[in-house]
C-alpha positions as CSV (number, residue, x, y, z in Angstrom):
1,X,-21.7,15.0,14.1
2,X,-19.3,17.3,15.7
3,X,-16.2,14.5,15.8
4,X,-17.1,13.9,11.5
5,X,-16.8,17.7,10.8
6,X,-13.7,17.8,13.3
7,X,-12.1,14.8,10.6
8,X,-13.3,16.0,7.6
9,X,-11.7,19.6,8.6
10,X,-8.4,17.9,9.5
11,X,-8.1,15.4,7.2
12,X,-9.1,16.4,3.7
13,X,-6.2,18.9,3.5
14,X,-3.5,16.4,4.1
15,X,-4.8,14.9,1.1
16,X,-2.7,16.3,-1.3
17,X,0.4,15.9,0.7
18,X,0.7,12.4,2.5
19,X,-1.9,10.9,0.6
20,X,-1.7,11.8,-2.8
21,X,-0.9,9.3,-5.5
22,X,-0.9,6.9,-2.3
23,X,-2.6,3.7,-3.0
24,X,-3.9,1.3,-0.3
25,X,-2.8,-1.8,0.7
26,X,-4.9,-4.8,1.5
27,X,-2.7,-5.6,5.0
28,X,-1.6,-1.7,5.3
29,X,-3.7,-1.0,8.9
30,X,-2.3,-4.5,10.1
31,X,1.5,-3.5,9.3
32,X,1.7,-0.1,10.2
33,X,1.9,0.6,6.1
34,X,4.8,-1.8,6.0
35,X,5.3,-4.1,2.9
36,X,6.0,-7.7,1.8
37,X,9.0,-7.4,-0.4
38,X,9.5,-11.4,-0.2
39,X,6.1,-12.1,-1.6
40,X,3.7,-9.3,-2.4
41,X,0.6,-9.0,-3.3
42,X,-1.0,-6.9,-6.4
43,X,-1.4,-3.5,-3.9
44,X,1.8,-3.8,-2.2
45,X,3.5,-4.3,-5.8
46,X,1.7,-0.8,-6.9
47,X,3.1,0.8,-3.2
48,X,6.4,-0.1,-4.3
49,X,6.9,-2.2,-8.2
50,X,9.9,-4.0,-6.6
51,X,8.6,-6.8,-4.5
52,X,8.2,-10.2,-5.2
53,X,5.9,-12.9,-6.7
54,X,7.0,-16.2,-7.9
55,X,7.9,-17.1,-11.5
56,X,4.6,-17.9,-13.7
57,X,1.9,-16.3,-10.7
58,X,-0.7,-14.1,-11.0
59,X,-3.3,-12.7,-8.7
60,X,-6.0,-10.8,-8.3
61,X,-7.0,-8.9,-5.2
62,X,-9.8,-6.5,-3.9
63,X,-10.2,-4.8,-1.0
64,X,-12.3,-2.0,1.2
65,X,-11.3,0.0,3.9
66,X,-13.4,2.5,6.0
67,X,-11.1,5.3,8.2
68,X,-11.8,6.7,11.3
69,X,-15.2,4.6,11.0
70,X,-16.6,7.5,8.6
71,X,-18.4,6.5,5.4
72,X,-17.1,9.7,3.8
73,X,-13.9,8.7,4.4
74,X,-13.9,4.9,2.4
75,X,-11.5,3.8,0.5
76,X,-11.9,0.5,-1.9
77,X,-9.4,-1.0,-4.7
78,X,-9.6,-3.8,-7.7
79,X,-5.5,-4.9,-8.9
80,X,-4.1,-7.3,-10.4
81,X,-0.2,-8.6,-10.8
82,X,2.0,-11.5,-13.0
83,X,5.5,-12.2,-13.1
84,X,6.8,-14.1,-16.4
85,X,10.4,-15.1,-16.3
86,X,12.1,-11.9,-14.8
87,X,8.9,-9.3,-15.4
88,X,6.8,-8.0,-12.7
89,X,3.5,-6.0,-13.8
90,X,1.0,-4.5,-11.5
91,X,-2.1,-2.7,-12.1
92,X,-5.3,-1.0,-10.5
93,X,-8.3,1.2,-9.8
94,X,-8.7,2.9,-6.1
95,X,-11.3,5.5,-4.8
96,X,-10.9,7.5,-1.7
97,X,-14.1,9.7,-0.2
98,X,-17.5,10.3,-0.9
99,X,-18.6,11.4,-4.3
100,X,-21.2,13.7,-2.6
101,X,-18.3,15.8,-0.8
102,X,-14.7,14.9,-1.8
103,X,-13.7,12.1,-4.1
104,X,-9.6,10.6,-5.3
105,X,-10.0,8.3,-8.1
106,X,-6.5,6.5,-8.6
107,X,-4.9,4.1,-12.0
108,X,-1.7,2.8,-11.6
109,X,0.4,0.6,-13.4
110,X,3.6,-0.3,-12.0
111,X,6.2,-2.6,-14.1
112,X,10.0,-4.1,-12.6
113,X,12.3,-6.2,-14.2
114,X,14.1,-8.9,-11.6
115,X,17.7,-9.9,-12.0
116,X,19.2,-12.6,-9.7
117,X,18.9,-10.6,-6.4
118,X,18.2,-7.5,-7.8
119,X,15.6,-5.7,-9.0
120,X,14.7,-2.1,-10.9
121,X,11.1,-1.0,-11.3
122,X,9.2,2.1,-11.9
123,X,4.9,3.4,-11.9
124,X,2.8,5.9,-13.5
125,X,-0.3,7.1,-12.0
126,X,-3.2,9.1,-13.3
127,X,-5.2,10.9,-10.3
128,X,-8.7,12.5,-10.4
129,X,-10.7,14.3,-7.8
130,X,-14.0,15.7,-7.6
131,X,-15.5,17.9,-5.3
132,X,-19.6,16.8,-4.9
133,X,-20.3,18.0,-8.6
134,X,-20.2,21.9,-8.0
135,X,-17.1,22.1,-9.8
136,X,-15.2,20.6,-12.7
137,X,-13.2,17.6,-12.0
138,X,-9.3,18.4,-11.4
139,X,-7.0,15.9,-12.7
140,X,-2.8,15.0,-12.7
141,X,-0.2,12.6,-13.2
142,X,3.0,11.6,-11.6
143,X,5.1,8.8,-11.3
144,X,7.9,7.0,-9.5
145,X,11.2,4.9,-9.3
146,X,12.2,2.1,-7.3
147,X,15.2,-0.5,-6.7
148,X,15.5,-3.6,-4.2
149,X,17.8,-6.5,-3.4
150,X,18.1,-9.8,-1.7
151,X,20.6,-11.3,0.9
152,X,19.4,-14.7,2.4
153,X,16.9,-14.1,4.3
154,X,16.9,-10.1,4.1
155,X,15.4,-8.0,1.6
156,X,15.5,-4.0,1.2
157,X,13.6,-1.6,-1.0
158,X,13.6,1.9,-1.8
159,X,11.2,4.1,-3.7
160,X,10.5,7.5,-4.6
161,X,7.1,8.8,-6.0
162,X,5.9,12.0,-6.8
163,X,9.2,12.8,-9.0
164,X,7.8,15.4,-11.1
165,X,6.2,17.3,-8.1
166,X,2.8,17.3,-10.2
167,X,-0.5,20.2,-9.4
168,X,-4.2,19.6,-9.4
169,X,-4.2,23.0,-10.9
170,X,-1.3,25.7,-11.6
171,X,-2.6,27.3,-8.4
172,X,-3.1,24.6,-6.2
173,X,-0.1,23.0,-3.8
174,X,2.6,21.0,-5.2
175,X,2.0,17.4,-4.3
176,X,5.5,17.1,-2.9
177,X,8.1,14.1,-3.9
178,X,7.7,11.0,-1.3
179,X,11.0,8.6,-0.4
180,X,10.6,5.2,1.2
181,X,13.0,2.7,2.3
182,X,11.4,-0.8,3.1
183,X,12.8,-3.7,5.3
184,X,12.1,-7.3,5.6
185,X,14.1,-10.0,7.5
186,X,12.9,-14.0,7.7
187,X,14.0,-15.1,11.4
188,X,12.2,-18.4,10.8
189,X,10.2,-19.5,8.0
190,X,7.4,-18.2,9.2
191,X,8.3,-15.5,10.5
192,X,8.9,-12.1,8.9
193,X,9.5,-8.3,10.5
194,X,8.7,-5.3,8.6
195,X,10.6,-2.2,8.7
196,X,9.5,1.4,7.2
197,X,10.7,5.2,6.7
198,X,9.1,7.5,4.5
199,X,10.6,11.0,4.3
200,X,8.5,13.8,2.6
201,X,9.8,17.6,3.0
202,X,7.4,19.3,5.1
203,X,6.6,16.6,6.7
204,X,7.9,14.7,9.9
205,X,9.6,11.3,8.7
206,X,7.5,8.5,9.5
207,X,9.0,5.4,10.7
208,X,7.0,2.2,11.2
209,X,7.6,-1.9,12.5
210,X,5.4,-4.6,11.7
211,X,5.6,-9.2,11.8
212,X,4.1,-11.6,10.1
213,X,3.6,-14.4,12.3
214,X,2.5,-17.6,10.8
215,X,0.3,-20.2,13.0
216,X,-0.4,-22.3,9.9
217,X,0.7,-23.3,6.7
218,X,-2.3,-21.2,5.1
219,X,-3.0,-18.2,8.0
220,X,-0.8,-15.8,9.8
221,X,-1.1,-13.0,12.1
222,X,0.0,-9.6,11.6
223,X,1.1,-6.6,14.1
224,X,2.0,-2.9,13.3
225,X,2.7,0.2,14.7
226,X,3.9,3.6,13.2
227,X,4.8,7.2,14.5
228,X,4.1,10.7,12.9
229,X,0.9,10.2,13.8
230,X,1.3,7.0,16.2
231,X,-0.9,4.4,15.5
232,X,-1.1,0.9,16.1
233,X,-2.7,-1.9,14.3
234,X,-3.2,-5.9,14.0
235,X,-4.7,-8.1,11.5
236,X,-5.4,-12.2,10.5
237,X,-5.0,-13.7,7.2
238,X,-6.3,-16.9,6.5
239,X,-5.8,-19.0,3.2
240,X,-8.6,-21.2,1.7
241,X,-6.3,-23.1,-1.5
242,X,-5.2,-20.2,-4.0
243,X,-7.4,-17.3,-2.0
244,X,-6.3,-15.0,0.4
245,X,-8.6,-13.5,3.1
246,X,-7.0,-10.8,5.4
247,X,-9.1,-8.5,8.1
248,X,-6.9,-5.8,9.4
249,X,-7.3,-3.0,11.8
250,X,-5.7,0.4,12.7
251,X,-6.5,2.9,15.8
252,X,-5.5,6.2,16.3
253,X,-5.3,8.0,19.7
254,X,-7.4,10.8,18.4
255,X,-9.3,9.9,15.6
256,X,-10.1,5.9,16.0
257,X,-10.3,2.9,14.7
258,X,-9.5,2.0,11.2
259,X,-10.9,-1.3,9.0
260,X,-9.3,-3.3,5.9
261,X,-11.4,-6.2,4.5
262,X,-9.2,-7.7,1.4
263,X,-9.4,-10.4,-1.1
264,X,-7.1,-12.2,-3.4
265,X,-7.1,-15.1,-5.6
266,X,-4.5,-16.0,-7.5
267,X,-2.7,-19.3,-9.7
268,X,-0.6,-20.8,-6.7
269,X,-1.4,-22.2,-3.4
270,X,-1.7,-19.4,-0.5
271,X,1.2,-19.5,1.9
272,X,2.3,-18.2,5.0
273,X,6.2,-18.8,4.7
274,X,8.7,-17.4,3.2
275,X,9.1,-18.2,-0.9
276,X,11.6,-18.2,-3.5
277,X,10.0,-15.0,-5.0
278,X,12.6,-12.9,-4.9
279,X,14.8,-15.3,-6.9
């Protein structure tokens, strides 16, 4: 009882700084919150609406994810994405927190247009929280910008959220703009390392590293670890024809162990190598 209160305390008032507007990612806890930009899938695309998806795909994915191993502090997300001819769209539903204590209820849509090796893309978000139903929801918008290219087998990103440093209320804390640069490099083809840095003023700069390591055509491993807090983290994925399974866990020195369970099915076969997404 004591270590919940202890989290709870802690964590809830980050909330409206690192976490705001932030939406999950189904392999997040295995990559140290490192992306795909190669080939992404519908979460990662509304983390940053630059990645990649090949021409004529779509997918659907789901996922839940409980923190810390506290029920008050799940988080769960439905999103879908598409790519025709040179457009990427992306859109979903997340909820963080318990509805009896403190609840983040997330829509974004995220939209990029691809040409040759570059790419341009922006997102809008709509945020609602509640506080156990003693007081009236509070609720805000924001949105962001990104750009990414392609060289070979490299790929870079960058995004900024938050632009319009939105409020919950005109007296509450400014949730503060966020800046990200994202890494990916294809030593073999199947075998892709992640790099991240996130910069928020305030707010130490996060850096992170993360593979994907593929042992079949359809499954892969996956490996993280990122600072500010430290925290390390692993995962599988395994491909069954067009679906995508992926279990991935965090742990924190302090606070624990983190869970990801996610699900996707989508209109092409589920690989583990590196595609012409980007293209």
């Amino acid at each position: 009882m004591f270590r919940r209160f202890l989290i709870l305390v802690c964590f809830l008032p980050m909330a409206h700084s690192v976490y705001a507007f932030e939406f999950m990612t189904g392999h997040g806890n295995g990559l140290g919150q490192s992306l795909l930009l190669s080939h992404s899938t519908p979460s990662m695309l509304l983390s940053a609406p630059t990645g990649g998806l090949d021409n004529g795909e779509w997918r659907i994915e789901s996922g839940i994810s409980r923190l810390y191993d506290l029920s008050d502090l799940d988080q769960a997300f439905l999103a879908s994405a598409f790519r025709w001819r040179g457009l990427i769209a992306a859109a979903g539903v997340s909820q963080f927190g318990n509805r009896d204590l403190y609840a983040e209820r997330i829509a974004k849509l995220a939209l990029s247009y691809r040409y040759r090796h570059f790419v341009l893309g922006g997102s809008g978000s709509i945020m609602s929280t509640s506080f156990g139903g003693g007081y009236a929801p509070l609720n805000t918008t924001t949105f962001g910008l990104g750009a990414a290219a392609s060289f070979k087998r490299v790929y870079a990103s960058f995004s900024a959220d938050n632009l319009n440093s939105p409020r919950l209320d005109p007296s509450s804390p400014v949730i503060r703009p966020i800046y990200s640069l994202y890494g990916e490099f294809w030593s073999t083809k199947s075998l892709s390392t992640l790099i991240r840095s996130t910069f928020e003023k305030t707010e130490k700069p996060q850096f992170a590293v993360g593979q994907r390591i593929g042992v079949s055509e359809l499954s892969s491993l996956l490996w993280g670890l990122q600072t500010a807090p430290i925290q390390f983290g692993g995962g599988v994925e395994l491909g069954i024809k067009s679906s995508r399974i992926s279990y991935c866990v965090s742990y924190h020195p302090v606070l624990g162990m983190s869970h990801t369970i996610a699900v996707s099915y989508g209109s092409k076969t589920a690989t583990t190598g590196a595609t012409d997404a980007f293209k």
